[in-house]
Structures are given as C-alpha cells and as structure tokens.
N, C-alpha and C positions, 0 to 999 in steps of 0.2 A: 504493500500500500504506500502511496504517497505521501511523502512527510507535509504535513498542513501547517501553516500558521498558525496559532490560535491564540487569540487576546481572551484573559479574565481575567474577572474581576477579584484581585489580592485579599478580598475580604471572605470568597467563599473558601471552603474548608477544604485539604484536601486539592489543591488544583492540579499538584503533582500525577494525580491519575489521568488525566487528561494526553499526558507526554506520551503516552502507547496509542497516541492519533495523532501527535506533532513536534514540534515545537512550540513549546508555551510558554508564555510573554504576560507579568502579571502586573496589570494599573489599577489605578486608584478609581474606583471605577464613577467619579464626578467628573475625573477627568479623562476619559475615555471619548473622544474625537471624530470626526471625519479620517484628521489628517493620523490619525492613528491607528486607523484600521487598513492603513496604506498595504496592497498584500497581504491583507489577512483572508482568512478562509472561515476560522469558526471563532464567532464571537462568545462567550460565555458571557451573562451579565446576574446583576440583581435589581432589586426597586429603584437605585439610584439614578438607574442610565438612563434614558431616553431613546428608545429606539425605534427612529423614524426614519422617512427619506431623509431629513436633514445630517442624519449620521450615516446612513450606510450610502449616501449617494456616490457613481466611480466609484465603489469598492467589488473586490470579487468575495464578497462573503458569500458563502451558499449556504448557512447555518449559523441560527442564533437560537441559544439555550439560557432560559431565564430559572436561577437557582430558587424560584419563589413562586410561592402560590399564586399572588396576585399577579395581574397580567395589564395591568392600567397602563404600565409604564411604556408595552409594546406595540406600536400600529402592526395587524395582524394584516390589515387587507391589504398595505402596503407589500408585507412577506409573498403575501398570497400574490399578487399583483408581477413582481417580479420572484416568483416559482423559489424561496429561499424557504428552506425549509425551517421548521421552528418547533421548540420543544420547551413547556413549563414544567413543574415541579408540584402540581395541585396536589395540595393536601398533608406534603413533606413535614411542614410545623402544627399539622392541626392538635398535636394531642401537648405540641410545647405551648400552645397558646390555652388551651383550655385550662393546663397545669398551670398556669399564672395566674388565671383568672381564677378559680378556686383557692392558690395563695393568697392573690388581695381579699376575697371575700373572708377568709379566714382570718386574715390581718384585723381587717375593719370589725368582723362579729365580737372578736375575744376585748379589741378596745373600747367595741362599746357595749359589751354586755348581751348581746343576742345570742338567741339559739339560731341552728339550723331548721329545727324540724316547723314545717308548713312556709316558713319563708317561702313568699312568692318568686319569683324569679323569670323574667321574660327574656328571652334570647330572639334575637331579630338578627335570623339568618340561620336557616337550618341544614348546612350544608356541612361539609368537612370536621370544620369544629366544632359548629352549633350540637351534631348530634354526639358528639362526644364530650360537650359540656354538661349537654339535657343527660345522659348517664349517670354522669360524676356524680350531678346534684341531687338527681331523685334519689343516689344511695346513701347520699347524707340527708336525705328526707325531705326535702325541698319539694315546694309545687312550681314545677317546671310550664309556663305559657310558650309558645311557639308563635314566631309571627314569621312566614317567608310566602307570602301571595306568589310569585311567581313558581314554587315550586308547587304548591299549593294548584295551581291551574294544571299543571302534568302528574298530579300523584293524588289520588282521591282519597289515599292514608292519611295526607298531611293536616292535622285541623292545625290551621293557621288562624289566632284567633287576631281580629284589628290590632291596630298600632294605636289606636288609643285605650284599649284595653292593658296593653303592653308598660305603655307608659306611667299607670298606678301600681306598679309592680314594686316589690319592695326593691327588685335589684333590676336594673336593665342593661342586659351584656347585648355589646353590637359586634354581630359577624359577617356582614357584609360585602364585597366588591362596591368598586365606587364609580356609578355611573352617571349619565349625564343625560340620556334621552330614555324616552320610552312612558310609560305608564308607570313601571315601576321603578323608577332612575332613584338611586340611591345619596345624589349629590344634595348633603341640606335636609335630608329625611327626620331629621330633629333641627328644628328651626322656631317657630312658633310655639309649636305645640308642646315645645319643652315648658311653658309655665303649666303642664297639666301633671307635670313627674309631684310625687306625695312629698311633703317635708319628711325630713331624715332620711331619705329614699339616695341608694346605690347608682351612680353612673362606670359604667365600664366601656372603655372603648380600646378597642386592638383589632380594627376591622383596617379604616384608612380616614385622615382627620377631614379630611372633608363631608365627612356622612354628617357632622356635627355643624351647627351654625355657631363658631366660638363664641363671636361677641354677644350673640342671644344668651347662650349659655354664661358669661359671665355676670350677664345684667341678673339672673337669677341664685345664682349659688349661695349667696349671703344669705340671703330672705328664707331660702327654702330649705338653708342648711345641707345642701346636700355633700356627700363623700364623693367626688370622681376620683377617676381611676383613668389616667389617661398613657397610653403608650403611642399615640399616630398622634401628628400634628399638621397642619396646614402647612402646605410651604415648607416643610425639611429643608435644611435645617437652620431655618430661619424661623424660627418658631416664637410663638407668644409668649412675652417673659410674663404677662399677669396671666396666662393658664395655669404654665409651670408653676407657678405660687402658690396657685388657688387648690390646685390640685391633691387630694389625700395623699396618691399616690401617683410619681408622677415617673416614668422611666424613657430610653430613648428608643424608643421600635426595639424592641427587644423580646418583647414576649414571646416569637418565633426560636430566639435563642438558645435552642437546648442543642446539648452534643446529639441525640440522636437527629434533631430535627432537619440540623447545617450536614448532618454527616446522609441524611437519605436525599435532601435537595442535589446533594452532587451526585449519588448514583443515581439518581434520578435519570437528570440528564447525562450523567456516564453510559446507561442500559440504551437511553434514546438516540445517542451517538450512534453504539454498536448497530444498532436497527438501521441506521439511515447509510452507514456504511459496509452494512452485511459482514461485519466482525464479531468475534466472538471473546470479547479480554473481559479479564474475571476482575470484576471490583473487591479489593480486599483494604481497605482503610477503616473500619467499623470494628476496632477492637477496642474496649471498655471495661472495667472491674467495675461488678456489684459492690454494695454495699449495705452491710448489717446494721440495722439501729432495734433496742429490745426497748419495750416497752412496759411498764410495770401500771401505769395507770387506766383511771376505768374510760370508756370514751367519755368525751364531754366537748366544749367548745375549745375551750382550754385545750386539753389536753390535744386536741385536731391542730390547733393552733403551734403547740409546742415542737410536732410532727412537722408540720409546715415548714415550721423558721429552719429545722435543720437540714428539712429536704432540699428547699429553697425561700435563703432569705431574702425575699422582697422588698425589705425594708430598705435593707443593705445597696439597692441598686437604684431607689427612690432618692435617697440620702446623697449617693453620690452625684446626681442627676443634679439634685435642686442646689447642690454646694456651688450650678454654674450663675445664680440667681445675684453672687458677688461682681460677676463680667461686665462687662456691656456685651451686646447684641451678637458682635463681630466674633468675639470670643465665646459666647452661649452657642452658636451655629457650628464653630470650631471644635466646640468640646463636643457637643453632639454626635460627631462623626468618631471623635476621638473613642471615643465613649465605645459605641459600637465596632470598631476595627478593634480594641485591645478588650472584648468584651470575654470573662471565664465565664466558658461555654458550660452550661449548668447541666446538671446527670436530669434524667427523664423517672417518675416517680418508678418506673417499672425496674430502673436500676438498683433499686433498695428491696433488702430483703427485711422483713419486721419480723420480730418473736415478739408474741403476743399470746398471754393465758386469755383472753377478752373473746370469746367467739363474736362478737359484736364487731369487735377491731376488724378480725376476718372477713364479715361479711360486706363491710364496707370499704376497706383497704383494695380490696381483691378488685371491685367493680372499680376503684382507679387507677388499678393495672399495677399495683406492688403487691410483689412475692410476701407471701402471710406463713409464715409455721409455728403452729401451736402448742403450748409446751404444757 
C-alpha cells in the first residue's frame, strides 16, 4: 500500500496507530489550515476544526475522520459533493459523558441534602447517551422523562413527553446535536422558556453551548436559584467569563474525556480506515488496569457520593477550570484549550472493581457498569 500523508489532530489519543496507513504529521488542531493540508491524503480531526471547502479546497484529501460524536463541525454535503470519503466516531464518549453527568448530580445531591429516589429527571435527547443516562438513573431510583420528538416520529416505543413538561423536572440533562433548521433544530431550544425550569431545579448541559440561550439563562439563575452544570460553551474558547462564575459546576468540554472514550474515538476511525482501504491492521492501544475500591458502608446519598469523588473527582476539574476567572478573556480562551490538551484522561466507572457486603450496592453498581463482588 501506498505511504499517505496524514495530518491529526495532536490532541487525539493514540495517533501513533495511524502510521500502518502513513506518514503522520501531528497539529494543533485550531491551527490546522488550507495551507497545511498541502499533500495530505487523510485528514484526522476533532470538534475544533472546521471542515469545509474553505479548508480542504486544492487539497488531494480523499479522507476525513472526525474523533467525535458530534458532526456540527463537518460540511458532509460538501465530502459528499467532491466523493471524499468521511468517517465519525458516534457514540465513542457516550457512556464518559453520562458518567459525568451522574458525578455532578451526585456532587450537587450530597451538598444539598437530596435523595435520589423519585427525583425527577428529564433528559432531552435520547440517543447515544441519553439512553444510557435514562439507565444509570432509574437504578439509582430516579423518575426518568424522555423528551426526543424527532426520534419519537420513527420509533413508536419512544414516549417522548413535551419540552415543557421536561422543563419542571427537578434535573434537566441536555443530549442533543446542534442544529439550525428544521422543525426540530436544536439551536436556542432553551431560550424563553427557561423562566419555566422550578426554583432549586438542576441544569446540565454537555450536549453543544448553543442549545442554551446564555444571556437568557443568566438573567434567570439568581432569582430561581438554580445549580448549572455546564461543560459546552458558545464560541470555544472564547467563552463567557459571567457563565463560568455563575456556574455550580463548570469544566472545559471534557465530559467526553474518559481513557476508554479518547481511546474507542481513535479505533473508531482506525477500523473505518481499514474499510475504506480494504486493510486488515489490528488496533492494539487499549491497554488499562482495573481498579479495587471496598466499601464498608450502607448505600445512601453520601455514601454514592463518596464513590463518586474517588471514581471521578469532578470537583477537582471544576476548581481548576474556574481558577481561569483571575485572567482576562485572552488568557481564559488560552487556558481553555490548555486545559483540555494536558487533560488526565479519567478511568470509565466499569474500570473499578467494588467489594461490597451491600446487595443493594450490587444491584445498582452493576446497572452503571462497575464490577461488584460480594463478600
């Protein structure tokens, strides 16, 4: 086979695998170019880039492979248009992102005294994640709502109940793609109708910052009290220093961040390589140690919570985030990327093994995919 060129992007994991299809050539991937795809063949990228005609025009790419679920950042029809084949990673971080989402709720329940059990909870977007969060949370006892109309119109299973129903929920997780046209365009889908979320009521967003109307959303948080949870922001990474403040918890796109998550995005598109090039090279980068934590206590909110912080400390990643709130703006967009390039890649809940006398622990451990053995 023919040695290829191949630009990626320095931040995915692993790009070393790549070299049993080329030469590989690793940039920053904000600053990934025109004039730098000069002779390249296969592009690798992630959310960062921009991949349009304005980037790939005069270039002989015949392949671009995006390490990330989301697909906003790529004009497909353009791929489509000049025949460049293209390959995403859907669904690579779904189960790092719901594992975040469950450590902030867990964060927030034990500081402020809440149980789990009947907590409402609306998930808007039932795809990838969404149904692997609706899991997690029915087995910590939660009343899980469902809001995805568009999936909802091809799947007669799905009860998708309204978005205003959603919105009196005590928690409201957003899993979304972020679109722009349609019936159901996702751009601004909390705008307004955010002064109808409950005082003390849960915002979580790790979908993409524009599903959110910021400044609406700021005119309200004082008044209604509410906890967000924000990890997407408008404009990366020029982002809003009064969000990040306001914010419970506030991190840089990270939630995707788990070693398993970075490490399936690149086989991902490692396997969709082999495919497009009728090769057969064997991905072998995915090597990781479990990890033992015993537990002696009974379940409670607490005790979920004590689990958490050592599975993954959230707090920990919040704190460093909001320490950029001393910068000016220049410097907050700086650390942001910073932030995420030298990011420790956090173990996946299913890398821990728990001993536990608790049959209770078991039954609910298990359903969020950690190894349980009972003593």
């Amino acid at each position: 086979m023919n040695r290829y060129k191949i630009i990626v992007d320095e931040n995915i994991s692993y790009p070393e695998c790549f070299e049993y299809f080329g030469n590989v050539i690793k940039v920053n991937g904000r600053e990934i170019s025109n004039s730098t795809l000069r002779d390249c063949d296969i592009l690798i990228v992630r959310s960062v880039t921009k991949v349009d005609q304005e980037l790939l025009k005069n270039t002989k790419v015949k392949f671009v492979g995006t390490a990330t679920s989301g697909v906003e950042h790529i004009d497909q029809e353009y791929l489509i248009k000049k025949g460049i084949a293209f390959a995403d990673a859907k669904g690579c971080n779904s189960f790092s992102v719901a594992e975040y989402v469950i450590s902030a709720i867990a964060k927030i329940f034990y500081e402020t005294g809440q149980e789990f059990y009947k907590k409402k909870i609306g998930i808007v977007g039932y795809g990838n994640i969404g149904k692997k969060l609706a899991k997690m949370c029915s087995a910590l006892g939660m009343d899980v709502k469902i809001n995805d109309p568009p999936l909802a119109k091809i799947d007669n299973s799905i009860n998708s109940v309204p978005l205003n129903e959603i919105l009196t929920s005590d928690i409201i997780s957003l899993h979304v793609p972020l679109t722009f046209e349609g019936d159901d365009k996702t751009h601004n889908l909390l705008d307004e109708n955010l002064s109808q979320l409950n005082e003390n009521s849960i915002l979580i967003n790790t979908s993409r910052g524009g599903v959110v109307n910021e400044k609406k959303l700021l005119e309200i948080i004082d008044s209604l009290r509410l906890k967000i949870v924000t990890d997407v922001w408008i404009n990366e990474p020029n982002i809003n220093s009064q969000l990040l403040m306001k914010s419970y918890i506030a991190t840089p796109h990270i939630a995707g961040y788990s070693l398993e998550g970075k490490i399936l995005g690149t086989k991902m598109i490692f396997e969709k390589l082999n495919k497009f090039f009728k090769t057969n090279y064997h991905f072998d980068f995915n090597i990781y140690d479990d990890e033992t934590i015993t537990i002696n206590d009974e379940f409670s909110t607490e005790s979920f919570y004590k689990l958490m912080k050592r599975v993954y400390n959230i707090e920990k990643d919040s704190l460093a985030f909001k320490e950029t709130l001393k910068q000016n703006s220049i410097q907050i967009a700086a650390t942001f990327d910073e932030l995420r390039k030298n990011y420790h890649l956090r173990k996946s809940f299913k890398d821990f093994t728990i001993i536990t006398s608790d049959k209770k622990w078991k039954i609910i451990l298990e359903q969020l995919r950690f190894n349980v053995q009972l003593i």
